[in-house]
NUKELO-670431 format. One record per atom (N, C-alpha, C): residue number from 1; residue in one letter; chain; atom name; x, y, z. Coordinates in Angstrom, 3 decimals. Each point is the difference from the previous one (the first is absolute). Layout:
BEGIN
    nr   rest   kette   atom          x          y          z
   NUM      A       A     CA          X          Y          Z
...
//
This chain:
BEGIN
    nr   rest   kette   atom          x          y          z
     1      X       A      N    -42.221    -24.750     96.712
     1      X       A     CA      0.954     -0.350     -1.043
     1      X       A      C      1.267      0.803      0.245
     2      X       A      N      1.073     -0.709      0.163
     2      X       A     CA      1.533      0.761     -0.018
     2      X       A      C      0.284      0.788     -1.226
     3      X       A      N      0.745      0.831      0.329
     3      X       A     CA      0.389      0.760     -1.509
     3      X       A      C      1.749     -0.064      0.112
     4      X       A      N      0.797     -0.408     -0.877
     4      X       A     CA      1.358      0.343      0.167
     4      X       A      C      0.115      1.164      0.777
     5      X       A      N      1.034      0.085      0.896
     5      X       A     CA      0.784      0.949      0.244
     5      X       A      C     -0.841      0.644      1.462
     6      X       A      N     -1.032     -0.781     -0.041
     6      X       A     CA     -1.033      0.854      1.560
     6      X       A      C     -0.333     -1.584      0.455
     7      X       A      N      0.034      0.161      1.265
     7      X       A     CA     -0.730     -1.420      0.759
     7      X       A      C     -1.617     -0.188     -0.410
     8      X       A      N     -0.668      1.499     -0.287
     8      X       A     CA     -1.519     -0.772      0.035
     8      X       A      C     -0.565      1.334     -0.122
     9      X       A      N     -1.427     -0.348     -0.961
     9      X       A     CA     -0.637      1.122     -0.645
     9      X       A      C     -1.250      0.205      1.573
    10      X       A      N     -0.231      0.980      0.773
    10      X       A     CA     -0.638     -0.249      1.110
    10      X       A      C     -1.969      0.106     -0.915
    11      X       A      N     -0.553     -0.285      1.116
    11      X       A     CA     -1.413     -0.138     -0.456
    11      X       A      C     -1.034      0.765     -0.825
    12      X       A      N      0.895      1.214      0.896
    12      X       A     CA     -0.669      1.647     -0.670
    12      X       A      C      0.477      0.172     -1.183
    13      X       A      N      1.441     -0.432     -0.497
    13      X       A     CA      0.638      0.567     -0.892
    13      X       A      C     -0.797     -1.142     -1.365
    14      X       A      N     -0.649     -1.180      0.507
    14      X       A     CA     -0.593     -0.939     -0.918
    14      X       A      C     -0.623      0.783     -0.724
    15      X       A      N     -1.015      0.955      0.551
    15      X       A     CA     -1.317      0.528     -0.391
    15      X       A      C      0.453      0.894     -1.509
    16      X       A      N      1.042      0.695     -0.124
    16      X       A     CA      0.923      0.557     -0.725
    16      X       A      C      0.804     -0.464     -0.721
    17      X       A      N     -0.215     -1.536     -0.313
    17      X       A     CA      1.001     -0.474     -1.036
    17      X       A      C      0.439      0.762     -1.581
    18      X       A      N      1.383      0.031     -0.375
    18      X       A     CA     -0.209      0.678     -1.339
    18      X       A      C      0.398     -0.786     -1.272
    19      X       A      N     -0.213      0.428     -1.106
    19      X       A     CA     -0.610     -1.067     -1.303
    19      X       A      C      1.332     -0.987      0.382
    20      X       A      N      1.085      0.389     -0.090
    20      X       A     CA      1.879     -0.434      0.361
    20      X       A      C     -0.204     -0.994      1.010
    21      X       A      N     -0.904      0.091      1.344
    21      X       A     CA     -0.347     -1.354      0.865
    21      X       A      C     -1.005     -0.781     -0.422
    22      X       A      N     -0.734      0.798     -0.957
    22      X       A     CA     -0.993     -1.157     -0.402
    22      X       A      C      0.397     -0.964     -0.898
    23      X       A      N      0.541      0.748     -0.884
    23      X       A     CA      1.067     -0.881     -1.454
    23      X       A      C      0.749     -1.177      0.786
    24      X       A      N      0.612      0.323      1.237
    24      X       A     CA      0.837     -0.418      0.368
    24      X       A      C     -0.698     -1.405      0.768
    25      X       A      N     -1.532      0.177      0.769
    25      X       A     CA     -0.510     -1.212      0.648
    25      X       A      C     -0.406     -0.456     -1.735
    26      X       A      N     -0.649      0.277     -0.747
    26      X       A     CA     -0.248     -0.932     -1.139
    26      X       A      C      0.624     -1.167     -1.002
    27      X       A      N      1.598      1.245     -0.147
    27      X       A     CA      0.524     -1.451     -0.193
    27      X       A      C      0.677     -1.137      0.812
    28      X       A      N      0.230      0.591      1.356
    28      X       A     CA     -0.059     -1.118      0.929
    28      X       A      C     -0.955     -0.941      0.123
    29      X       A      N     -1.395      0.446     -0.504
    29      X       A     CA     -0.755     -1.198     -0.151
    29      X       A      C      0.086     -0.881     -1.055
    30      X       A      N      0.378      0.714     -1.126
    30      X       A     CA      0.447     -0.593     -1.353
    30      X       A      C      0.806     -1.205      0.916
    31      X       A      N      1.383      0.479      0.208
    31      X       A     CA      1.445     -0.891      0.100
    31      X       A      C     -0.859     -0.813      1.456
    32      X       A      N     -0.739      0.250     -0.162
    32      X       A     CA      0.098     -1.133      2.103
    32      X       A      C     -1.063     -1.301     -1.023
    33      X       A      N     -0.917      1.171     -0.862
    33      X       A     CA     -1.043     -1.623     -0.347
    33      X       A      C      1.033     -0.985     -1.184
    34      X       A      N      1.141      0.732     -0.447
    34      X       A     CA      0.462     -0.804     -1.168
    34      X       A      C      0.673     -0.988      0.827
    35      X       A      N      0.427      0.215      1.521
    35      X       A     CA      1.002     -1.257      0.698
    35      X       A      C     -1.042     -0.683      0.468
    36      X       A      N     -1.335      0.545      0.565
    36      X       A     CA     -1.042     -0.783      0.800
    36      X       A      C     -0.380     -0.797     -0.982
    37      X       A      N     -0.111     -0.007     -1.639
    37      X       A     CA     -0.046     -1.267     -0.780
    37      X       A      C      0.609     -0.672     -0.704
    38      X       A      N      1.654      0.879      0.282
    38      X       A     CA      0.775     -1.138     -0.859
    38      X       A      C      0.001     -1.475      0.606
    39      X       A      N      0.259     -0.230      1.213
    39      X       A     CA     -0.330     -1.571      0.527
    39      X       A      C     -0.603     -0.633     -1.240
    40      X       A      N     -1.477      0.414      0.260
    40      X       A     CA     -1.450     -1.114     -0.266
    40      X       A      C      0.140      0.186     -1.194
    41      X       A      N      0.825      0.916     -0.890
    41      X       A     CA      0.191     -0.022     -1.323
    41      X       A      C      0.890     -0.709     -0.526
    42      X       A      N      0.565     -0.252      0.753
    42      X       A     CA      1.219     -1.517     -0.658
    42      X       A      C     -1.125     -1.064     -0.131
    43      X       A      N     -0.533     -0.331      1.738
    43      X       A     CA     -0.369     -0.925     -0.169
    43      X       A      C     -1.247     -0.547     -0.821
    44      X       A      N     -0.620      1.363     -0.406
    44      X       A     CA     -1.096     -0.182     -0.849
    44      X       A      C      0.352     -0.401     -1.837
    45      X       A      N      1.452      0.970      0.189
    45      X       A     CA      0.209     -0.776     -1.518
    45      X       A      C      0.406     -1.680     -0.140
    46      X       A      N      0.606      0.256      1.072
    46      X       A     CA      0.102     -1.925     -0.333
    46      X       A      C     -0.737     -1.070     -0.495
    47      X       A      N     -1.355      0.584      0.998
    47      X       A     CA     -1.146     -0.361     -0.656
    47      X       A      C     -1.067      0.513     -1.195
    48      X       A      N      0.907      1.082     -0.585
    48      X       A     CA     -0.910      0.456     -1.168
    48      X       A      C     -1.148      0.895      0.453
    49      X       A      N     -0.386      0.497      1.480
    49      X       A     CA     -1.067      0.543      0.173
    49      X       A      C      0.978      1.671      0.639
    50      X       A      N     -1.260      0.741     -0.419
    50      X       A     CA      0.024      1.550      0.487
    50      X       A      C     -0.303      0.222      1.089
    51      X       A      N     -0.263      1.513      0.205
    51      X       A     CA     -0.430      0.410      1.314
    51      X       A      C     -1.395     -0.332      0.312
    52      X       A      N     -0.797      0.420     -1.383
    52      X       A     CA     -1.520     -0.261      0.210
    52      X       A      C      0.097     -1.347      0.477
    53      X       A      N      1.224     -0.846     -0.107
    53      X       A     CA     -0.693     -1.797      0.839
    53      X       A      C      0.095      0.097      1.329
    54      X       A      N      1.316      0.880      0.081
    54      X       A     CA      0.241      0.027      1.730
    54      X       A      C     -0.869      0.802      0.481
    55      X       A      N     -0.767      1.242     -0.504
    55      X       A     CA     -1.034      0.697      0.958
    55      X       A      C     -1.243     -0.775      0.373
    56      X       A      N     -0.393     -1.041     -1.277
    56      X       A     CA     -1.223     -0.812      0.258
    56      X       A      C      0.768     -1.088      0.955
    57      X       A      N      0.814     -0.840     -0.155
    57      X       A     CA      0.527     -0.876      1.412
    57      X       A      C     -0.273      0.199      0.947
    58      X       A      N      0.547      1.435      0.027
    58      X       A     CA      0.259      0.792      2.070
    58      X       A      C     -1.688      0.285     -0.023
    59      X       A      N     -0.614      0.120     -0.514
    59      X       A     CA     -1.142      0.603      0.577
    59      X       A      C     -1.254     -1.037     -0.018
    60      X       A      N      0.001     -1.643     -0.555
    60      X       A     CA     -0.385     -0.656     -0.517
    60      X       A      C      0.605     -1.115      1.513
    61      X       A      N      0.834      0.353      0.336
    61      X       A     CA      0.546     -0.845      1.631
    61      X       A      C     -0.648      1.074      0.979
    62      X       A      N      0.401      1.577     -0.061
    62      X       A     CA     -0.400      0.802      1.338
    62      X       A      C     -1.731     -0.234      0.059
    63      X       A      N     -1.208     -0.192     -1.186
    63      X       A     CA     -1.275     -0.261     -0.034
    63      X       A      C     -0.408     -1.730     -0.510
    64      X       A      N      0.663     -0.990      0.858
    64      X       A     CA     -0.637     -1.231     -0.347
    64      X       A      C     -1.560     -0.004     -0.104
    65      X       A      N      0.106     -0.647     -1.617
    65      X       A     CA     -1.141     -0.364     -0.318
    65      X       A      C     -0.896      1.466     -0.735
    66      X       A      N      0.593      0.796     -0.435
    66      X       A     CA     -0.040      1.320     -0.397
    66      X       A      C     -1.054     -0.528     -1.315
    67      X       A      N     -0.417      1.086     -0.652
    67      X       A     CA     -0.703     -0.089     -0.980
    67      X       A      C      0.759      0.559     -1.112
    68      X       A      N     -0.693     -0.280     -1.115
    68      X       A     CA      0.757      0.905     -1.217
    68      X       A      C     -0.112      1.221     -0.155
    69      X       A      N     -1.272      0.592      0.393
    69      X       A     CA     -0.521      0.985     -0.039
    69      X       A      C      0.571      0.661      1.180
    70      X       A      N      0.622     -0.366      1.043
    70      X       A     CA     -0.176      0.794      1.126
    70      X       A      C      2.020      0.366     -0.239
    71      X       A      N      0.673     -0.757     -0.472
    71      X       A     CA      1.006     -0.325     -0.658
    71      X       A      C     -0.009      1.210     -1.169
    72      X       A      N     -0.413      0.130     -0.607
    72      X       A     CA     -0.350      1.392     -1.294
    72      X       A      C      0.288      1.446      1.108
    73      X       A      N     -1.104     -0.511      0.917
    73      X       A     CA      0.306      1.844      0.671
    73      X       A      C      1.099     -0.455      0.576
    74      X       A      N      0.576     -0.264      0.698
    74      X       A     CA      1.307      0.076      0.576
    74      X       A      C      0.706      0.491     -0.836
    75      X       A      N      0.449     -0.881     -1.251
    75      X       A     CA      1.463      0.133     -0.739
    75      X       A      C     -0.620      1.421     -1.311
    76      X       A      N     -1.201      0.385     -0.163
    76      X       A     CA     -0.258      0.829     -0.392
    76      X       A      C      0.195     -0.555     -1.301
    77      X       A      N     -0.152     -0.745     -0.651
    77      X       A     CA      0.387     -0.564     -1.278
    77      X       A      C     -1.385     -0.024     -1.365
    78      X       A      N      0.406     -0.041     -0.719
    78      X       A     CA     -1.491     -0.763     -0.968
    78      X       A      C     -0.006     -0.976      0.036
    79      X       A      N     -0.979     -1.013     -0.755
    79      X       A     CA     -0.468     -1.014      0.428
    79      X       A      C      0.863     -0.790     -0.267
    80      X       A      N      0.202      0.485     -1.558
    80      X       A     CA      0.711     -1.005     -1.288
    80      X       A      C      1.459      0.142      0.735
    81      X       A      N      0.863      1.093      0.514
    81      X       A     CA      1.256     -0.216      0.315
    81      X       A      C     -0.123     -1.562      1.479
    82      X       A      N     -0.479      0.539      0.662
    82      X       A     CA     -0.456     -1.344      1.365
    82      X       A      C     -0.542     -1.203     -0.226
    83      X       A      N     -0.691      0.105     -1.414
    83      X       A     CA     -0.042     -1.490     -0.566
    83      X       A      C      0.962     -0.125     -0.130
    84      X       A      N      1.022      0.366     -0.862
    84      X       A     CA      1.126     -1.109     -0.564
    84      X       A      C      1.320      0.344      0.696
    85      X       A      N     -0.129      0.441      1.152
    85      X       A     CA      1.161     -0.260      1.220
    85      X       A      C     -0.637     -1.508      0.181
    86      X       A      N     -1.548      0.279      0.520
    86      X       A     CA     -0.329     -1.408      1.168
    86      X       A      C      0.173     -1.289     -1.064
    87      X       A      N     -0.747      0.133     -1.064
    87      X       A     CA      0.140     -1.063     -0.889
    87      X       A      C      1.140     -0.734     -0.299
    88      X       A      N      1.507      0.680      0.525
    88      X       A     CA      1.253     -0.174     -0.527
    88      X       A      C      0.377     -0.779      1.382
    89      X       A      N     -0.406      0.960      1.223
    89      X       A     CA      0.240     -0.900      1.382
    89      X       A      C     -0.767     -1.109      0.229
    90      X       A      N     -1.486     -0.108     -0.525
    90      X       A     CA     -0.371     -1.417      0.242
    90      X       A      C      0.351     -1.252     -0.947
    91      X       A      N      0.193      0.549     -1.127
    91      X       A     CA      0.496     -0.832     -0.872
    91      X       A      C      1.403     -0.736      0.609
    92      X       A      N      0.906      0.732     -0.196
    92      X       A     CA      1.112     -0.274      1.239
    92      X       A      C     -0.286     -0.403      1.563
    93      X       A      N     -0.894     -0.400      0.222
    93      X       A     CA     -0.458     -0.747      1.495
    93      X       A      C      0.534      0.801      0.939
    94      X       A      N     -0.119      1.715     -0.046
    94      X       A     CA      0.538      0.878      1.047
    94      X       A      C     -1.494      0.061      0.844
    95      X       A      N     -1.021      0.234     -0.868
    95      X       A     CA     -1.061      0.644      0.752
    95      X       A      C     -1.144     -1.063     -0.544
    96      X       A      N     -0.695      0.071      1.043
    96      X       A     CA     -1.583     -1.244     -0.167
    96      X       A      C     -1.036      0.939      0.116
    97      X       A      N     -1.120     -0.089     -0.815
    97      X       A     CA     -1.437      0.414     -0.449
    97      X       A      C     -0.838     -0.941      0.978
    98      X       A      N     -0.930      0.482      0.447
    98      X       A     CA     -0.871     -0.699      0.547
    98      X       A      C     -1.374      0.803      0.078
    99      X       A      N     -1.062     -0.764     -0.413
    99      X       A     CA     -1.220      0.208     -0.459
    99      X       A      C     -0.714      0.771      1.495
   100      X       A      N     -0.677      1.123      0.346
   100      X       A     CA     -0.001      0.174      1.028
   100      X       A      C     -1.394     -0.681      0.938
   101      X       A      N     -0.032      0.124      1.423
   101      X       A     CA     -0.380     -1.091      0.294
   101      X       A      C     -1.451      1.181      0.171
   102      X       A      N     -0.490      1.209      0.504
   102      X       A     CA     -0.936      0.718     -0.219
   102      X       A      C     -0.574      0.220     -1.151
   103      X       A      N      1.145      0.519     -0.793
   103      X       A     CA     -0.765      0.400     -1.436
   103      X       A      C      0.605     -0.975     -1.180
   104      X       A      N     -0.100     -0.485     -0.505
   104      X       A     CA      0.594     -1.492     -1.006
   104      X       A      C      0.653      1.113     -1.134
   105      X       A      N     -0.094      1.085      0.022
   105      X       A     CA      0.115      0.997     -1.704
   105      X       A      C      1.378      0.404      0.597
   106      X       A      N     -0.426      0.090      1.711
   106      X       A     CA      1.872      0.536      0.019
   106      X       A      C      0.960     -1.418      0.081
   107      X       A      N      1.502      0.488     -0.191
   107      X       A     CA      0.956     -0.593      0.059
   107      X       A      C      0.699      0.986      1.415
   108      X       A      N      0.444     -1.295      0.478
   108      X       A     CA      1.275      0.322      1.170
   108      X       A      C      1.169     -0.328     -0.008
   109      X       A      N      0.802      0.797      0.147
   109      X       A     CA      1.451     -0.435     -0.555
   109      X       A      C      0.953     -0.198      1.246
   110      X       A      N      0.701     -1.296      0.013
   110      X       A     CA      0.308     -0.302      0.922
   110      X       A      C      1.795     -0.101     -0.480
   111      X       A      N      1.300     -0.443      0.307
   111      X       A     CA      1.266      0.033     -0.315
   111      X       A      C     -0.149     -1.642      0.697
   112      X       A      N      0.605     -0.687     -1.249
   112      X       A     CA      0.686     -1.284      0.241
   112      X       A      C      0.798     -0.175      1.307
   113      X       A      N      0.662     -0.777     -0.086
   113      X       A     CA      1.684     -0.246      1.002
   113      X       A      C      0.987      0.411     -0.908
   114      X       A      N      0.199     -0.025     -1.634
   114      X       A     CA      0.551      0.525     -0.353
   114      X       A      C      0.171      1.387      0.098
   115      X       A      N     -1.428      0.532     -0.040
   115      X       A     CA     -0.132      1.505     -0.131
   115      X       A      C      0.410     -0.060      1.090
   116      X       A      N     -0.266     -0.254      1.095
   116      X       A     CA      0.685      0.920      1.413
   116      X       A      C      1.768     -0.386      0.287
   117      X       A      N     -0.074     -0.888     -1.034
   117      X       A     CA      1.765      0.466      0.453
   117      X       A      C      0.894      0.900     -0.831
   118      X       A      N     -0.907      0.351     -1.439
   118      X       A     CA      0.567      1.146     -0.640
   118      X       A      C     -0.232      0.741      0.565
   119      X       A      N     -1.252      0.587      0.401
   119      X       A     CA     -0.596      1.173      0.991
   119      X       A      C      0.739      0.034      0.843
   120      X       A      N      0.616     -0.696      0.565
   120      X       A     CA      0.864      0.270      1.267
   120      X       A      C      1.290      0.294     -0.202
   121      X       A      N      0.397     -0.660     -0.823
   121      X       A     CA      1.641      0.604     -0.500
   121      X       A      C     -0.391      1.373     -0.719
   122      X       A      N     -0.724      0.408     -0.772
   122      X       A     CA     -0.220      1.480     -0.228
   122      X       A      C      0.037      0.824      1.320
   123      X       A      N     -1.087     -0.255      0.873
   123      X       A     CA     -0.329      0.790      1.124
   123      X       A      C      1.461      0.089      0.962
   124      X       A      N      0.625     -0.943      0.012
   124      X       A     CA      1.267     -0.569      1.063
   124      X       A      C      0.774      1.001     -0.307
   125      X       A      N      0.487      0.508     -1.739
   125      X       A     CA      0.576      0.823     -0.271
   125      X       A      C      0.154      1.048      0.081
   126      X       A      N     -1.491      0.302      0.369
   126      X       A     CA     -0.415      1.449     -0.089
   126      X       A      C     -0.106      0.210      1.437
   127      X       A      N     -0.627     -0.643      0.820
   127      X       A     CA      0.100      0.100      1.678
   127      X       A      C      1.292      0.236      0.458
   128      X       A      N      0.711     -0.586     -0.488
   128      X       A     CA      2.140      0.166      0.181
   128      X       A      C      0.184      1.110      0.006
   129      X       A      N      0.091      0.771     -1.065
   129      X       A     CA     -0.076      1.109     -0.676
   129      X       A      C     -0.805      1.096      0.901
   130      X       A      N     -1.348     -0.072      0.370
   130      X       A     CA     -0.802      0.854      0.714
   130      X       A      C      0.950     -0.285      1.812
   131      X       A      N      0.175     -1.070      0.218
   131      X       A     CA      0.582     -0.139      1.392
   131      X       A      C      1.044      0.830      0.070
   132      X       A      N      0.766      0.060     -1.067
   132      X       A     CA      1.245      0.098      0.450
   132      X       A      C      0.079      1.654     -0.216
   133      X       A      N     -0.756      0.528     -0.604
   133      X       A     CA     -0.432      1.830     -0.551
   133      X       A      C     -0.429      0.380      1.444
   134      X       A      N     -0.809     -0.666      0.602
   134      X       A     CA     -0.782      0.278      0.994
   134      X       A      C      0.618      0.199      1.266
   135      X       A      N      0.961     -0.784      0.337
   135      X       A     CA      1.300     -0.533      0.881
   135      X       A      C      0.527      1.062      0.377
   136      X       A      N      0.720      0.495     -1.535
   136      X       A     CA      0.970      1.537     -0.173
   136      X       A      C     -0.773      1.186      0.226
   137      X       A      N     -1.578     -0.207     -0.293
   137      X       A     CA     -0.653      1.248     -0.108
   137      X       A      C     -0.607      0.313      1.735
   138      X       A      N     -0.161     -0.831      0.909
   138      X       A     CA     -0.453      0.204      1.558
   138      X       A      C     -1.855     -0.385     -0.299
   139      X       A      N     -0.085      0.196      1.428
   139      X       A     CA     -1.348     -0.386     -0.287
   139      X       A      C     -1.217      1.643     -0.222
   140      X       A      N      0.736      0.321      0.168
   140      X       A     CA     -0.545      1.571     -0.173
   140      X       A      C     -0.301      0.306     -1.565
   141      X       A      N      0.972     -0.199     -1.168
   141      X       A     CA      0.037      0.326     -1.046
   141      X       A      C     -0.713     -1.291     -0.731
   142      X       A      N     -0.036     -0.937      0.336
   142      X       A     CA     -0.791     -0.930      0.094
   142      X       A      C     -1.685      0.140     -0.390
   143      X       A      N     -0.055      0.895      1.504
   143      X       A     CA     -1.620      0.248      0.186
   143      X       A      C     -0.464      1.149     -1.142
   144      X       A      N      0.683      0.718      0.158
   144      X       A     CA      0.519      1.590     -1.058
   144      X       A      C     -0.207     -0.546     -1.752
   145      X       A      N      0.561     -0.811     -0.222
   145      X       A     CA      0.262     -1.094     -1.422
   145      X       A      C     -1.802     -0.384     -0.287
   146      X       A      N     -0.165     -0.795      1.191
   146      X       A     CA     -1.467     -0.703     -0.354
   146      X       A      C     -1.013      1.146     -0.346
   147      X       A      N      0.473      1.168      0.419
   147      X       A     CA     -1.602      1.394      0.631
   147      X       A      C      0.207      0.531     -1.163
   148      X       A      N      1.448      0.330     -0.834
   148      X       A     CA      0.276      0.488     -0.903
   148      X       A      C     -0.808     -0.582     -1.677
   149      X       A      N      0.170     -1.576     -0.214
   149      X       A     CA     -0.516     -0.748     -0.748
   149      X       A      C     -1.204      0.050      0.118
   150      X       A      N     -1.049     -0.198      1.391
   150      X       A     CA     -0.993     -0.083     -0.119
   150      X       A      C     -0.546      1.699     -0.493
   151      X       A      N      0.200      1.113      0.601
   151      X       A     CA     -0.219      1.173     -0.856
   151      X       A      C     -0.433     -0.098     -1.218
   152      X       A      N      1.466     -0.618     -0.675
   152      X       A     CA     -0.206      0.146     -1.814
   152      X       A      C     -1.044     -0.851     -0.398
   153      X       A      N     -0.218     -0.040      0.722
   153      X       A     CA     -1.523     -1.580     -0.587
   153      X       A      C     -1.257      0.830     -0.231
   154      X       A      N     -0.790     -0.028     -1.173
   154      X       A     CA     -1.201      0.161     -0.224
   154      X       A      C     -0.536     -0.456      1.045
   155      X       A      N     -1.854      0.370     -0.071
   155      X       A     CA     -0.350     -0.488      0.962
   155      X       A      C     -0.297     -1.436      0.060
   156      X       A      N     -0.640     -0.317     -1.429
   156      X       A     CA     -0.863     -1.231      0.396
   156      X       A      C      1.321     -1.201      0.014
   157      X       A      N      1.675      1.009     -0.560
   157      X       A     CA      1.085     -1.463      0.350
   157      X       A      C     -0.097     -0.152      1.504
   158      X       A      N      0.076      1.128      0.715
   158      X       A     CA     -0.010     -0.108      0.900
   158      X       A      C     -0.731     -0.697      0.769
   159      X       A      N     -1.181      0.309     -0.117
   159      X       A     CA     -1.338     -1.218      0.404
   159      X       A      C      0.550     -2.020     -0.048
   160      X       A      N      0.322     -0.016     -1.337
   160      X       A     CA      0.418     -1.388     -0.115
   160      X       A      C      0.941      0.035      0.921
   161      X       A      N      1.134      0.602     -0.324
   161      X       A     CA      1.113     -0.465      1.472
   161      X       A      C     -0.597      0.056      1.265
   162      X       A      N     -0.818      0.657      0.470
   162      X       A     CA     -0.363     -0.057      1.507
   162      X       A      C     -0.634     -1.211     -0.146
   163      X       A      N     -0.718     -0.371     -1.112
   163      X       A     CA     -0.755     -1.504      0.347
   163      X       A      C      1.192     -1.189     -0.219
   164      X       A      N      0.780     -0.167     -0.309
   164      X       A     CA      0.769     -0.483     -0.194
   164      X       A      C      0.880     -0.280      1.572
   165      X       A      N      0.350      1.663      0.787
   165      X       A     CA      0.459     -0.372      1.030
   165      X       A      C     -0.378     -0.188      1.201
   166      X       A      N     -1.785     -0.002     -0.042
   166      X       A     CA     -1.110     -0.328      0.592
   166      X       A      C      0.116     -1.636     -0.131
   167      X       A      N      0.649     -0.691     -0.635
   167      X       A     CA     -0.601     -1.239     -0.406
   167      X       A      C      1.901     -0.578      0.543
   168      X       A      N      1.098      0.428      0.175
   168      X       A     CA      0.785      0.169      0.983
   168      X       A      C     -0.376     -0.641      0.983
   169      X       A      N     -0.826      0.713      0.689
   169      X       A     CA     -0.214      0.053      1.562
   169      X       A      C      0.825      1.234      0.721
//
């Protein structure tokens, strides 16, 4: 991380951060996540939906055919809040229920054609945004960015994201 007035905090000197650099990466995370969602926040009001719609979208396309339950641990939610996101997106023909074909008790949630073209203009926005941070930042700070985020992760978030980028390729 750059600091005004010095080209670059070196590796050793990381280990030693003081409260003044820490304050200082925090609310940079504040101000970086308020631009990383103003996009999808226009476009979500247009349509009357929040963030909780866009986190179930993106993650409801990255796990086709996802479950509800498996959908709960991801977004970390209660039940009753993830009912009445999905209830609001299927009602609105964003997202399709489907009876599952192993166990009949689960549901699999799949995204319309509608849903994937909101999903995609959300994501489009936010990929812009990440491209173009990424661009300015090299590929070094890049790698530095990802190692940093994954750190702050509990473990078992962590667990889901590796399955998540296990399922990548």
């Amino acid at each position: 991380m750059a600091e005004s007035g010095s080209s670059s905090i070196s590796g050793e000197n990381l280990l030693f951060l003081t409260d003044e650099q820490l304050r200082k990466g925090i609310e940079a995370m504040f101000f970086a996540y308020r631009g990383f969602t103003a996009d999808p926040d226009r476009i979500l009001d247009e349509h009357g939906y929040g963030r909780a719609h866009h986190r179930a979208l993106h993650f409801i396309n990255r796990t086709h055919g996802t479950t509800v339950n498996n959908l709960l641990a991801l977004l970390g939610v209660t039940k009753q809040s993830l009912n009445r996101v999905l209830r609001t997106l299927i009602e609105d023909g964003l997202v399709e229920s489907r009876v599952g074909r192993t166990d009949r008790r689960e549901r699999n949630l799949f995204l319309t054609e509608a849903g994937q073209t909101l999903e995609r203009a959300l994501s489009e926005a936010q990929r812009e945004r990440m491209r173009a941070a990424y661009r300015a930042a090299g590929p070094q700070a890049v790698a530095g960015f990802r190692q940093v985020l994954e750190a702050m992760m509990d473990d078992e978030i962590r667990r889901q994201y590796a399955s998540l980028k296990d399922r990548r390729g």
